[in-house]
C-alpha positions in Angstrom: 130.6 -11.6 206.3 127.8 -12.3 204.0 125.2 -9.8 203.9 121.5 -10.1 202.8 119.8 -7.1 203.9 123.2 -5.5 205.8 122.5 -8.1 208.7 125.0 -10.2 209.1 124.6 -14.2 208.5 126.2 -18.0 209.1 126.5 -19.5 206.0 125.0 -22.6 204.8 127.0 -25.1 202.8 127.9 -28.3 204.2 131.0 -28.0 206.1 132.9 -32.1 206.1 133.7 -33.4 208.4 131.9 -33.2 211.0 133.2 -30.9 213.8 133.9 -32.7 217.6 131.3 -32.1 219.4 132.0 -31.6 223.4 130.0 -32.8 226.4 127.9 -29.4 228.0 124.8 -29.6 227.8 122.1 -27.1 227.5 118.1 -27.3 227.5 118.4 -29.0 224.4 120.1 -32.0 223.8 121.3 -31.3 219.8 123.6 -28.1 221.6 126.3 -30.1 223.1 129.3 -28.1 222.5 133.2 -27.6 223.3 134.2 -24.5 224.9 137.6 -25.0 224.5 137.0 -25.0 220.8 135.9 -22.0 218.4 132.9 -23.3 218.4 132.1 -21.2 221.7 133.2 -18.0 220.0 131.1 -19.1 216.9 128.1 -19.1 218.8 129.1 -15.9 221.2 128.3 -13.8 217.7 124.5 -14.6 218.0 122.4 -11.4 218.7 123.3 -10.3 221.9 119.9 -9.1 222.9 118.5 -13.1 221.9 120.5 -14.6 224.8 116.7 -15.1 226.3 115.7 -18.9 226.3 112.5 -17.5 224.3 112.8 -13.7 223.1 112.0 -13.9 219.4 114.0 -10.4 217.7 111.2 -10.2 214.9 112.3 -7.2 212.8 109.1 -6.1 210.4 110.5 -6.2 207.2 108.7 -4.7 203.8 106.5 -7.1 202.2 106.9 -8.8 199.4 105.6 -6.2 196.3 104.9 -9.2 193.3 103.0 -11.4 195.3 102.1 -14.7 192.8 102.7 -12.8 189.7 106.1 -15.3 188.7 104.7 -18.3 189.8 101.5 -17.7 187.8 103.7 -16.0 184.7 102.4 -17.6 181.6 104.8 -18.5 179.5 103.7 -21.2 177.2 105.3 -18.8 174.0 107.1 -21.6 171.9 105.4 -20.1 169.2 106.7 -16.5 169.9 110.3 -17.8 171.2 110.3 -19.7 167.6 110.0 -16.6 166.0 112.2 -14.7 167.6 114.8 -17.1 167.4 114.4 -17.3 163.4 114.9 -13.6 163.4 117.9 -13.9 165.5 119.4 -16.1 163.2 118.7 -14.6 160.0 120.0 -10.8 161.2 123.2 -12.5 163.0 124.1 -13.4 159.9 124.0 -10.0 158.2 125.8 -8.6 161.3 128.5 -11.7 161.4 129.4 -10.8 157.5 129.7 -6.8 158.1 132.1 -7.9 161.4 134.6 -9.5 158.9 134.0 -7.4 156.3 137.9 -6.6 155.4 137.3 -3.2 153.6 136.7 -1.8 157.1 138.6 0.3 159.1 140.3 -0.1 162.2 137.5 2.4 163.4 134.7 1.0 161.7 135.2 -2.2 163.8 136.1 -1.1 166.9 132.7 1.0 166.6 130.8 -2.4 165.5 132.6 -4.2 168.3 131.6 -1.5 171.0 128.0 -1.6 169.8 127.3 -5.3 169.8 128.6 -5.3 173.8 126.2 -2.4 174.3 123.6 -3.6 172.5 123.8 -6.8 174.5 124.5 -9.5 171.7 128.3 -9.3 171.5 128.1 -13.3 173.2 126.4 -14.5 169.5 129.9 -13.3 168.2 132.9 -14.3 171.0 135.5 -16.0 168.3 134.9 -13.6 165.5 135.7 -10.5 167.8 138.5 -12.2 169.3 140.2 -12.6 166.1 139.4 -8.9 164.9 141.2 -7.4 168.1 144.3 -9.9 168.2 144.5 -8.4 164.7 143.9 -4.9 165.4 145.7 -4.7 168.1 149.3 -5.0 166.4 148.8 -1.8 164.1 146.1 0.5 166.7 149.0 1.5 168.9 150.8 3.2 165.7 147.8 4.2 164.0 146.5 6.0 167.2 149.3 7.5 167.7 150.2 8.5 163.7 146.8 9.6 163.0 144.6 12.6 163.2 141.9 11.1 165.3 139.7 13.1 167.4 139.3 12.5 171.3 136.7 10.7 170.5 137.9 8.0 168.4 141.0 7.6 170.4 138.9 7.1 173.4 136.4 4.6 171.9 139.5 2.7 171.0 141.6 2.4 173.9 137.9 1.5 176.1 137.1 -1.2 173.2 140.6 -2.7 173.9 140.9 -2.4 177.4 137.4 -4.1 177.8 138.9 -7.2 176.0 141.7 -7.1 178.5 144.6 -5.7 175.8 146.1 -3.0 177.6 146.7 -0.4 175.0 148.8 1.9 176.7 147.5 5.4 178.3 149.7 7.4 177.1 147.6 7.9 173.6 145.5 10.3 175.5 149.1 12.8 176.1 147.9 14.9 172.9 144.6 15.9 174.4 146.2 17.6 177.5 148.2 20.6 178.2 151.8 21.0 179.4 150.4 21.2 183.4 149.0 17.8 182.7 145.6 19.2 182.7 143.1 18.3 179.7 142.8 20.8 176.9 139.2 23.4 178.2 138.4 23.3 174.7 137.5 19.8 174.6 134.5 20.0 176.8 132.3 21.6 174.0 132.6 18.1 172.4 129.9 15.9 173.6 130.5 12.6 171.9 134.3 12.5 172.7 134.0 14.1 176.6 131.4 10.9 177.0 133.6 8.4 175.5 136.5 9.5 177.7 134.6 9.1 180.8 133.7 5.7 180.4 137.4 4.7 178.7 138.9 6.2 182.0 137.0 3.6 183.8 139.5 0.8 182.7 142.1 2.8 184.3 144.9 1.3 186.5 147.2 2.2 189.9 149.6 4.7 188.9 147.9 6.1 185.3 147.4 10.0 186.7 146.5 10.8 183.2 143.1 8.6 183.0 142.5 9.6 187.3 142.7 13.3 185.4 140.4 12.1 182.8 137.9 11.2 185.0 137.6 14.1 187.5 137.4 16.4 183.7 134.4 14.2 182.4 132.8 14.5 185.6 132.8 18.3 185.9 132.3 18.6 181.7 129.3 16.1 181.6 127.0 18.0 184.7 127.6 21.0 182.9 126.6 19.3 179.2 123.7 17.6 180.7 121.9 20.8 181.1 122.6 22.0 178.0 121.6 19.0 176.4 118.3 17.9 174.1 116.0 15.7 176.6 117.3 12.1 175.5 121.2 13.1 175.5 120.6 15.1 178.9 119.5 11.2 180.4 122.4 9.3 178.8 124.6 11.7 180.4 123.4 11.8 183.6 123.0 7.9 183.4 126.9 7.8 182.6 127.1 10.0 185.4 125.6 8.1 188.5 127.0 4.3 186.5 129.7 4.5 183.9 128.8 1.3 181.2 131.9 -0.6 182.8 130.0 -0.7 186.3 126.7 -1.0 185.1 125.1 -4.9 185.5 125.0 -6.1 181.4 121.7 -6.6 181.5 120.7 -3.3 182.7 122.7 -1.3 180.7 121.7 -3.3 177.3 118.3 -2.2 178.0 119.0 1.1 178.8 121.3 1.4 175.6 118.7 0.2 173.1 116.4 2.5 174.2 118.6 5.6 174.1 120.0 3.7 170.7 116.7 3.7 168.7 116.9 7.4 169.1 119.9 7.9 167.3 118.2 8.5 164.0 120.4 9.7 161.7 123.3 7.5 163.1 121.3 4.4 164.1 122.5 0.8 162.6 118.6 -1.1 161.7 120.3 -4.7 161.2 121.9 -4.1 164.5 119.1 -2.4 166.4 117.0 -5.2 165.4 119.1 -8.0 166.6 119.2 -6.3 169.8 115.7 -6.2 170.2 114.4 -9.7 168.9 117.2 -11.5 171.2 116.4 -9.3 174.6 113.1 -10.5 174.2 114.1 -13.8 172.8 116.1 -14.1 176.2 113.5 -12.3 178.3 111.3 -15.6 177.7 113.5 -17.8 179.1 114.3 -15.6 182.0 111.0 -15.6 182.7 110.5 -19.4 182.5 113.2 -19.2 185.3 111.8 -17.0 187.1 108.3 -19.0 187.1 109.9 -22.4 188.4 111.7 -20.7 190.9 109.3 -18.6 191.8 106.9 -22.0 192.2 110.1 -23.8 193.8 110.4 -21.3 197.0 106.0 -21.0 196.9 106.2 -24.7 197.5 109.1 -24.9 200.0 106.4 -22.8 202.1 109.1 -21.4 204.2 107.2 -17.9 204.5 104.5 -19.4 206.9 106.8 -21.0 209.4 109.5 -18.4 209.8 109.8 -14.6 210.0 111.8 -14.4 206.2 112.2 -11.9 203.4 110.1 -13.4 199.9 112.7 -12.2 197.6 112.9 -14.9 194.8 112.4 -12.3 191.7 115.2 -9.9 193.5 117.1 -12.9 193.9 117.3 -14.3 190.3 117.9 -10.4 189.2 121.4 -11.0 190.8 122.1 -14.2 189.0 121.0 -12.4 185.8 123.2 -9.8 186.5 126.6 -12.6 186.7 125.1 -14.6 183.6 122.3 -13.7 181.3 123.6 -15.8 178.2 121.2 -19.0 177.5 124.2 -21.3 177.7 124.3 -20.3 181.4 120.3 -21.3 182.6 121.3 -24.1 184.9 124.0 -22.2 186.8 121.1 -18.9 187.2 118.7 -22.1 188.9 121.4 -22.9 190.9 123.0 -19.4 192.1 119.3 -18.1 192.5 118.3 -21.4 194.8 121.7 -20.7 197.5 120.9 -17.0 197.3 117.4 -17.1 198.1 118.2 -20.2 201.2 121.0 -17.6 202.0 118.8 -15.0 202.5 116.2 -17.1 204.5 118.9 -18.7 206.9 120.2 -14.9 207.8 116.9 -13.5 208.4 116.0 -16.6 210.5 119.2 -15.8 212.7 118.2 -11.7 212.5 114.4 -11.8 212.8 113.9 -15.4 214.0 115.5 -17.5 216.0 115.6 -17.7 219.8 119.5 -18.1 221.1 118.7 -22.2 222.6 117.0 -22.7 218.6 120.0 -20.7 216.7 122.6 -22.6 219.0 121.1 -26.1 217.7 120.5 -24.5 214.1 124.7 -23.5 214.2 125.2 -27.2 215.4 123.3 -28.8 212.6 124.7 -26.4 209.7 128.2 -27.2 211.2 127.8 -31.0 211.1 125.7 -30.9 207.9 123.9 -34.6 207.6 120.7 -35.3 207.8 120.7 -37.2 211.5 120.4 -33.3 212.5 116.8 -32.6 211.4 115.5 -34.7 214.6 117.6 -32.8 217.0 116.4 -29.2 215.9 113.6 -28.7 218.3 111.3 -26.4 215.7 109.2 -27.9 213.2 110.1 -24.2 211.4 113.7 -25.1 212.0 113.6 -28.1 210.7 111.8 -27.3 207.7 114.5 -24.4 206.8 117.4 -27.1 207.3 116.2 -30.0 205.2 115.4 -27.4 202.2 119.1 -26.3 202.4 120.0 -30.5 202.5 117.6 -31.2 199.4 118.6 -28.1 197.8 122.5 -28.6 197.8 122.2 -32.4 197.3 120.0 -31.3 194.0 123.0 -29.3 192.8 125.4 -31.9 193.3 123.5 -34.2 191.2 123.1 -31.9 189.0 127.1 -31.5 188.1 127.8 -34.9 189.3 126.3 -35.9 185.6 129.8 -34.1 184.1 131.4 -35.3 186.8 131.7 -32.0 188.6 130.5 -32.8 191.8 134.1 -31.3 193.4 132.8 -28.0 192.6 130.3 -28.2 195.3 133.4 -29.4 197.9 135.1 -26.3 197.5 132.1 -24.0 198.6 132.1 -26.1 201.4 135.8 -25.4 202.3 135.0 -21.6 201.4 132.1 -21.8 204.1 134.6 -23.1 206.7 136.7 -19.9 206.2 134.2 -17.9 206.5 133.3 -19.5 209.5 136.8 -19.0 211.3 136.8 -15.6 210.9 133.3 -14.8 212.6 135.2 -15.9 215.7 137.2 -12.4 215.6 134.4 -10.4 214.7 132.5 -12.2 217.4 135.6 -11.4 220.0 135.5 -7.6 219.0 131.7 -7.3 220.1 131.8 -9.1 223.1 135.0 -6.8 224.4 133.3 -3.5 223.0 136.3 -3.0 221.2 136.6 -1.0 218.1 139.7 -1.6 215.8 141.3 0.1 213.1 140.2 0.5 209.9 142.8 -2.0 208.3 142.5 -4.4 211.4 138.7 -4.8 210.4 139.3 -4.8 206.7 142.0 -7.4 207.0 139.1 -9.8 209.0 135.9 -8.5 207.4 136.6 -8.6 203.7 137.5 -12.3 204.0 133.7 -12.2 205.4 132.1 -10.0 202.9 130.6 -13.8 201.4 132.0 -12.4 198.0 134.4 -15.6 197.6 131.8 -18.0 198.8 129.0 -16.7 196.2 131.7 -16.6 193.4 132.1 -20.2 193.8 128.4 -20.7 194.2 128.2 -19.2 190.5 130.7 -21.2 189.0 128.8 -24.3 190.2 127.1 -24.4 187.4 129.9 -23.6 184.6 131.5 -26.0 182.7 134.1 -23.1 182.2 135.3 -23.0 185.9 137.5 -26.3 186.2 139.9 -27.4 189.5 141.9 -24.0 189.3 139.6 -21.6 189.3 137.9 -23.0 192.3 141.8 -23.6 193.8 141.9 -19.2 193.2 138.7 -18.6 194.9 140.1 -20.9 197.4 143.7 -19.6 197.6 141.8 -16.2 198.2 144.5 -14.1 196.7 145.3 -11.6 193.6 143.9 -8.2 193.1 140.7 -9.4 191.8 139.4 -11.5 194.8 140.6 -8.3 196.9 139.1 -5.6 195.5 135.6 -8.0 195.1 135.4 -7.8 198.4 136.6 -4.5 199.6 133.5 -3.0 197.1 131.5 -6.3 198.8 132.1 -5.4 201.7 132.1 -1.6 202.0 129.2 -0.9 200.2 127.0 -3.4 202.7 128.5 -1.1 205.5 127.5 2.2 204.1 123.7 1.2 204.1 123.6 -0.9 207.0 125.9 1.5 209.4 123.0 2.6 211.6 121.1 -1.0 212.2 124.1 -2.2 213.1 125.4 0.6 215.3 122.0 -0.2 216.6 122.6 -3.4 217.8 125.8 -3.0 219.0 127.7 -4.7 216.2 131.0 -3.4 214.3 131.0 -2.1 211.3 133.5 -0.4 209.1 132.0 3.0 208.7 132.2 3.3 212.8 135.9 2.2 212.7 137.2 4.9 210.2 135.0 7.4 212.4 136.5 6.8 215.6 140.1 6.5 214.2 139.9 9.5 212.1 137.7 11.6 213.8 135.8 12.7 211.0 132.0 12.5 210.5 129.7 9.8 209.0 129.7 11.8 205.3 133.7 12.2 205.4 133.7 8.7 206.4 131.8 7.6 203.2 133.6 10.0 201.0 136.5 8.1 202.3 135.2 4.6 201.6 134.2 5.8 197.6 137.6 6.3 197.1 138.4 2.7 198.7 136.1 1.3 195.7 137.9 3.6 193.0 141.2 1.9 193.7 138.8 -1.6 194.3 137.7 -1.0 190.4 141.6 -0.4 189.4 142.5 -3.6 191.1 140.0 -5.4 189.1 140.9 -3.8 185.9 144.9 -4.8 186.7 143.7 -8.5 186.9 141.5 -8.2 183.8 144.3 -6.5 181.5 146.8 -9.3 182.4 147.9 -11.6 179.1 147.4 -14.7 180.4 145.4 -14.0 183.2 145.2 -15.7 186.1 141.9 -17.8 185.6 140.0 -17.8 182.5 138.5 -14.2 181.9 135.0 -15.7 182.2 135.9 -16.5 186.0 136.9 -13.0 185.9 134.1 -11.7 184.1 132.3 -13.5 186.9 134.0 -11.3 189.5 132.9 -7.9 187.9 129.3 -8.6 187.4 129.3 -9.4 191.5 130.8 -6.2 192.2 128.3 -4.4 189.4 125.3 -6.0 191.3 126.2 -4.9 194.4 126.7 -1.3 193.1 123.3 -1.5 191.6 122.1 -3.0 194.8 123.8 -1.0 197.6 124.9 1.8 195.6 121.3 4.1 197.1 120.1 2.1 199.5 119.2 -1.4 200.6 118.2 -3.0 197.6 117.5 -6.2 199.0 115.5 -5.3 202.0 113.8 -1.9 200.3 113.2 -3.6 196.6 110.3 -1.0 195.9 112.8 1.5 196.1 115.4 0.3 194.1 115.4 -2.9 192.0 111.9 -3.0 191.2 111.6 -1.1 187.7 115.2 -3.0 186.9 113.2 -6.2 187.3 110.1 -5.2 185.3 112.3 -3.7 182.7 114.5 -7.1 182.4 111.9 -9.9 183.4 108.2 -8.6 182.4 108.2 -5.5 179.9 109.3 -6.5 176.6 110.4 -4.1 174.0 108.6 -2.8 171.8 109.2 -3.9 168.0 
C-alpha cells in the first residue's frame, strides 16, 4: 500500500469507468454506495477510531524546515549556466578522445568507465561506453583469468561489467580464496582491493556463495580498516559501509564521490575532476529552477491553509532527482514531483484530516473520477484537494498527449485500480483482528507497497517507456517488479511498525513476530535479509541479455528502491526530513561546489 509517512493511503489516479453506484444513503447525499460490492470493504479500511460523524484524527506533524526559500530561489543565472555549459563542452571533449583512445588497456578503461559513473557524467557518454564494453567484454573473461591482476583490478572489472548488465562470471574471484571457500586473511591489509570487492559483491546473484562470502569478509575487513585509516579514507569506508555505491541514490553518491575524489592527490584525473564539477553545478541550476516552479506551484495550490497536510515539495522533488537527474529528463521530474507531492497530501488528508462521512464522499469522488464530483464533496477543503488532483493529472495528459502519449496516463489508472482491490483484504484482516502469516501478508501487501503505481508515474514523462513497458508494470511480474516492492514495502514497515500497531492496523513486522516468536530486533534482522535477496532479484533482471524492458525502465526500478533506502533506511525521512534528507537536499539543490 502506498506509503508517505508509514500511514497508509487511497491512491489518486482516475480510475475509468465509473464504478456502479448503489442506492443507501448516508447524511450526505455524494455517499451512495453498494454493500454488496467491494466498495463496502474499501471504505471499511478508513481509520477505525474516525467512524465519528465529526471526530477530526489531526496528527501534529513536524513543520515544514525551508519555509519560502524555493519559491523565492533566484535563479535568473543564464549568464552562469552559459558558462558552465561551455566548460562542459570543451572538457567533454578531452574526456570523449581519452575514452577511445585505442593504446589503452583493458584496465585503463574500465577504470575511466568506473570514474565517469562515479563522478556523475557517465550519461554525456552512453554510446561511446557501450561500444568499449561490447568490445571488452569478449577478451576480459580470458584476460582476467590469464593475468596476474591484483584483487583489486579483478574486482573493479567484474563491478564495471556487471553494472552494464554483462554478467562476467563469479568465478574470477576463485584465486583470491582458500580451499574451505573462505577468502585469503592476507588480503585484508589491502585497502583499495578489500573496498572494490565490497561494492562488486553487491551485483551478486541467487546461488553465487562466493560473492555472499565476499560480502560478509569486506564487512568485517572494512570496520577494522576504517580505524586504522587517515581521516578522509576512514569516511569513504564507513560511507561504503552503511550504502555500497550500487544502493546509493546517483545523485547523492556523485557528490559525495567528488568530494572524497579531489582528495586523491597524487592519483586524481583534473580533466575529469573538472567535468564533474562544472556539470553538477551546471545541473544543480536547473534543479533548482524546478524546484522554484514547484515549489511556487504547491504555494499557490494553498492546500496547507485548508487541510491538516505535510509541506514537503523540496523532499518531494529530491525523490524524482533521485529516479532521473539527467537534463533530458526535466519534464518527467515536474510531473513525478506534482503526483508525489498530491499523493502525499491525499494520505495525510485520510490520516490527519478527514472525518469518516467527508473520507466516505472523498473515496466516492476519487473512485468515479470526473469533475460532476467537486459539488457533491461537502468541504470547501475537500473540494479544493480533489480539483488540484483533476487539474493536475489533466495537465500531464496534455502534456504527453503532444507525442501522442496520452495512453501512458491510462495505465496508472489501471495500476490504481489494483491497488485498490487489494485494500479490500487488508481492510478484512483489521476488521476481524486477524493476524496472518508472513507470506499471506507479503503476497497481498507488496502488490500495495504503491511501488508499481509510482514506477509508472515516472515513466509518464519518458519518451523511452513505450506500450510494453507500461504492459510489465501492468503484468506486475519478473523478479524486478518483486523485489521493488518487497524493499518498498518492508522498509515502510520497519519505521512505521509502532504508529501503526498503534492504531490497530497490520503490519509486517507484527506478522513475523507473532508467527515466529521472536522479538522486534530479530524480526528486523530477519526483514534485512529479505532486502539482500530483494537486491539479488534486481541484479538477476538487470544482468539479463535482452532484458525484459529497456534497461532505462530498469534503471528506473533501482533508483526507487535506492530512494527508499535513503529515505527509510534510519528513520522516516519523509515525515522527520530534519533528521534525514535535509543536508542531502542542501548538498544536491542549494550548495554548489566549490571550483
Amino acid at each position: 500500500m502506498i506509503r508517505y509517512h508509514g500511514i497508509n493511503c487511497l491512491p489518486l489516479l482516475p480510475i475509468p469507468p465509473p464504478l456502479a453506484i448503489g442506492a443507501r444513503h448516508h447524511s450526505f447525499a455524494c455517499c451512495s454506495l453498494n454493500t454488496n460490492s467491494g466498495n463496502a470493504d474499501l471504505l471499511a479500511r478508513l481509520p477505525q477510531n474516525t467512524k465519528q460523524d465529526t471526530f477530526r484524527p489531526l496528527i501534529t506533524f513536524p513543520p515544514d524546515i525551508w519555509g519560502d526559500r524555493f519559491a523565492s530561489f533566484y535563479v535568473d543565472n543564464s549568464e552562469l549556466l552559459e558558462s558552465y555549459s561551455r566548460k562542459v563542452e570543451s572538457l567533454k571533449e578531452t574526456v570523449g578522445d581519452s575514452l577511445i583512445a585505442t593504446k589503452s588497456s583493458l584496465l585503463e578503461k574500465i577504470n575511466l568507465i568506473n570514474l565517469l559513473y562515479r563522478l556523475g557524467v557517465s550519461y554525456h557518454f552512453e554510446n561511446e561506453i557501450e561500444e568499449q564494453l561490447d568490445h571488452l567484454f569478449e577478451i576480459s573473461n580470458e584476460l582476467v583469468k590469464m593475468h596476474h591482476h591484483d584483487l583489486s583490478s579483478v574486482a573493479l572489472i567484474f563491478q564495471v561489467f556487471r553494472q552494464h548488465g554483462y554478467n562476467i562470471p563469479c568465478d574470477v574471484f576463485n584465486k583470491f580464496t582458500e580451499k574451505n571457500g573462505k577468502f585469503n586473511s592476507k588480503l585484508g591489509r589491502d585497502v583499495k582491493g578489500i573496498l572494490s570487492l565490497h561494492e562488486a559483491c553487491q551485483w551478486g546473484i541467487q546461488g553465487e556463495d562466493i560473492l555472499d562470502e565476499a560480502n560478509s569478509f569486506t564487512i568485517d575487513q572494512l570496520q577494522s580498516l576504517a580505524m586504522q585509516s587517515r581521516p578522509h579514507l576512514r569516511q569513504y569506508i564507513l560511507d561504503a559501509l552503511n550504502r555500497p555505491y550500487h544502493r546509493g541514490v546517483p545523485r547523492v553518491e556523485h557528490r559525495q564521490f567528488i568530494s572524497f575524489y579531489e582528495q586523491e592527490e597524487s592519483s586524481r584525473n583534473d580533466t575529469l575532476l573538472n567535468l564533474a564539477k562544472f556539470d553538477f553545478n551546471r545541473l544543480q541550476l536547473l534543479h533548482q529552477q524546478e524546484l522554484k516552479l514547484l515549489a511556487r506551484w504547491w504555494k499557490d495550490l494553498n492546500l496547507m491553509s485548508m487541510v491538516n497536510i505535510r509541506d514537503r515539495i523540496a523532499e518531494v522533488h529530491l525523490w524524482s532527482v533521485a529516479h532521473y537527474f539527467e537534463p533530458q529528463y526535466s519534464r518527467a521530474r515536474k510531473i513525478l514531483s506534482q503526483l508525489f507531492q498530491l499523493l502525499g497530501a491525499l494520505d495525510d488528508t485520510y490520516d490527519a484530516y478527514g472525518t469518516y462521512e467527508e473520507l466516505r464522499c472523498l473515496t466516492h469522488a476519487m473512485l468515479r473520477w470526473d469533475r460532476s464530483a467537486l459539488d457533491q464533496l461537502p468541504t470547501d477543503p475537500l473540494k479544493a484537494l480533489y480539483k488540484a488532483i483533476l487539474d493536475t493529472h489533466e495537465e500531464a495528459e496534455k502534456e504527453v498527449a503532444k507525442e501522442g502519449r496520452s495512453w501512458a496516463v491510462t495505465y496508472t489508472k489501471e495500476e490504481t485500480m489494483k491497488t485498490l482491490k487489494t485494500y479490500t483484504v487488508q481492510a478484512r484482516w483489521t476488521m476481524e483482528d486477524r493476524l496472518p502469516t508472513l507470506d499471506e501478508y507479503l503476497e497481498e501487501a507488496v502488490n500495495t507497497s504503491g511501488a508499481n503505481l509510482l514506477l509508472a508515474q515516472a515513466c509518464i514523462g519518458m519518451e523511452e517507456a513505450g506500450i510494453e513497458a507500461f504492459e510489465w508494470i501492468a503484468r506486475g511480474e519478473g523478479k524486478t517488479l518483486h523485489g521493488m516492492n518487497v524493499i518498498g514495502r518492508l522498509y515502510n514497515d520497519i519505521v512505521s511498525n509502532e504508529d501503526e500497531e498503534k492504531r490497530g492496523l497490520v503490519a509486517g513486522l507484527n506478522c513475523y513476530m507473532e508467527e515466529h516468536g521472536v522479538s522486534r530486533e530479530e524480526a528486523i534482522e530477519a526483514f534485512r535479509g529479505r532486502f539482500r535477496n530483494a537486491w539479488k532479484e534486481l541484479n538477476e533482471d538487470w544482468l539479463m541479455r535482452p532484458t525484459i524492458v529497456p534497461r532505462k525502465i530498469l534503471l528506473r526500478a533501482f533508483n526507487m528502491a535506492r530512494v527508499v533506502d535513503l529515505t527509510y533506511k534510519d528513520a522516516d525521512g519523509l515525515t522527520y526530513s530534519e533528521k534525514v534528507l535535509k543536508d542531502y537536499i542542501l548538498k544536491l539543490f542549494v550548495e554548489p561546489i566549490p571550483l
